[in-house]
C-alpha positions in Angstrom: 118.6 97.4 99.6 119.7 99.1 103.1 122.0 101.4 103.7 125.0 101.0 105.0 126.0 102.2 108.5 128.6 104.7 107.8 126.7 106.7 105.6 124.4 109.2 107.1 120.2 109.5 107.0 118.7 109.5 103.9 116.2 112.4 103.7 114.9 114.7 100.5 114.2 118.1 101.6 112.9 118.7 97.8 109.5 116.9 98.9 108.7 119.2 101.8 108.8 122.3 99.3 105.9 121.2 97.8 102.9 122.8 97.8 100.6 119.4 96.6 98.2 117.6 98.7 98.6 114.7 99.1 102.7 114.7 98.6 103.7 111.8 96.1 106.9 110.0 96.9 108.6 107.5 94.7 111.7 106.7 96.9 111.0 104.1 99.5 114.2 104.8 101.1 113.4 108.3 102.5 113.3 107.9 106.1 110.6 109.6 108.4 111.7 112.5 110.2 109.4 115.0 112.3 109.1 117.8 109.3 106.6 114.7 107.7 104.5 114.4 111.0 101.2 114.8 110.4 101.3 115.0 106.2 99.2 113.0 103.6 101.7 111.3 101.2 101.2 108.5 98.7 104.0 105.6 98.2 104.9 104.1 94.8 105.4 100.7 95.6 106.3 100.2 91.7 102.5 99.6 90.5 100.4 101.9 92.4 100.3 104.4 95.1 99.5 103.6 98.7 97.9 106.4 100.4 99.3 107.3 103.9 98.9 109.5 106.6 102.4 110.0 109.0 101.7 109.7 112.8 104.1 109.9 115.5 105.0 106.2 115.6 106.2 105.7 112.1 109.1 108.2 113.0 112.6 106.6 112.4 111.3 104.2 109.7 111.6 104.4 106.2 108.5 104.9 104.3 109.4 101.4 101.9 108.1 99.6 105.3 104.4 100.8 105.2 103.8 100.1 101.3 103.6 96.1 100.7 105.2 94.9 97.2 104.2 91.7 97.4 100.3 90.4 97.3 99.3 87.4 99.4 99.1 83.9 97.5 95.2 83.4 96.6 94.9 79.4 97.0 91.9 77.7 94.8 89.8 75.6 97.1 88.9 72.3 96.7 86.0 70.8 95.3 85.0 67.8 97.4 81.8 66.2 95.7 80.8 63.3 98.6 
């Protein structure tokens, strides 16, 4: 769900005050801000945790975007016996 416009940046100041390596983060919604730049954190994606390291260009984006929920569809192939 997004945010709406009129509401200001949603960012948890909590998680920086951590002392952990790697920082786990279980909000998706938290968006990237320059104190994160450079950090190890891992993404709860609702069944596991998604390892990531923050660069530069993730900046301005919410951490939700860089920990898939969905899997790709696995198809079964066909067995063509000519």
């Amino acid at each position: 769900m997004s945010r709406s416009k009129w509401k200001s940046i949603y960012i948890n100041k909590d998680i920086l005050n951590l002392e952990k390596k790697p920082i786990i983060i279980y909000s998706r919604a938290i968006i990237i801000t320059q104190e994160y730049l450079g950090l190890n954190v891992k993404i709860y994606n609702g069944i596991r945790f998604y390892e990531l390291n923050i660069i530069e260009k993730m900046i301005g984006h919410k951490f939700g975007e860089f920990s898939p929920t969905r899997k790709l569809p696995q198809h079964k192939k066909k067995n063509n016996k000519n």
